[in-house]
Steps between C-alpha positions, in 0.01 A plus 500: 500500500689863499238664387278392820743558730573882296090568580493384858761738533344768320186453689668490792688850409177657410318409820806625652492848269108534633587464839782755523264752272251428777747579776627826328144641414391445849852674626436785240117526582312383209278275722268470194779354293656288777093351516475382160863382493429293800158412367661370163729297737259315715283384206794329337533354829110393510529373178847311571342294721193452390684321158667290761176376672303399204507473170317795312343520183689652157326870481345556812587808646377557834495851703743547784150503722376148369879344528514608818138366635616201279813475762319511778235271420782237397689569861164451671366163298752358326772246719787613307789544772675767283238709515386454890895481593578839389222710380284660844154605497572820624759576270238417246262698613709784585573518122166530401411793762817651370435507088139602613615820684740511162214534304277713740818791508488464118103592492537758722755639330285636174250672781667644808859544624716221668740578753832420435473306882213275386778418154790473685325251762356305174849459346652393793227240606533395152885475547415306844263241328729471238822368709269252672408381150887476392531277832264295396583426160842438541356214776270401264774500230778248703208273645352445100841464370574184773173351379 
């Protein structure tokens, strides 16, 4: 039983070690940086709850665009009161517009200049999405572990 409780502490640490890396890139201005940190971060949470809702199958690897169209099709069919309770549409689908303009800066990048603005407001929507995430999860978390 140590050994469980050593990793959920570890994991916890490291989410906590992403999060302040996050925070000081964006403080120091590496709004690329502070983007995939906070990418990284949100997938783990996609994933997290996605292993809570159903059971997946051993070697199936999903992208972060398919878990996240898996989410949302789950919150809008499925009657599972975890998910509805503390998982919104919006923040759903502001997710997905975010890691789309994500991917659009990184194109762009390899052919024309982007202003550090159009980074800096990418990171910080990023950060944005991601505390509404952490909200939810922790709900999510304290509701699954009374059920």
């Amino acid at each position: 039983m140590k050994k469980k409780k050593k990793l959920k502490e570890s994991l916890k640490q490291g989410n906590k070690k992403m999060l302040r890396r996050a925070e000081l890139a964006l403080k120091n201005e590496f709004y690329l940086e502070a983007s995939w940190i906070i990418s990284a971060m949100l997938e783990k949470r996609v994933k997290y709850i996605l292993e809570k809702v159903e059971v997946q199958k051993q070697g199936l690897v999903n992208s972060f665009d398919q878990n996240i169209k898996r989410i949302k099709h789950l919150r809008l069919t499925s009657d599972l009161p975890l998910l509805t309770d503390h998982i919104e549409i919006q923040l759903i689908d502001a997710l997905r517009i975010w890691k789309n303009q994500r991917n659009e800066v990184m194109k762009d990048m390899l052919v024309r200049h982007i202003t550090k603005e159009r980074m800096e407001r990418l990171a910080n929507d990023g950060f944005r999405i991601l505390q509404g995430w952490n909200t939810s999860v922790k709900a999510f978390k304290h509701d699954s572990v009374k059920n």
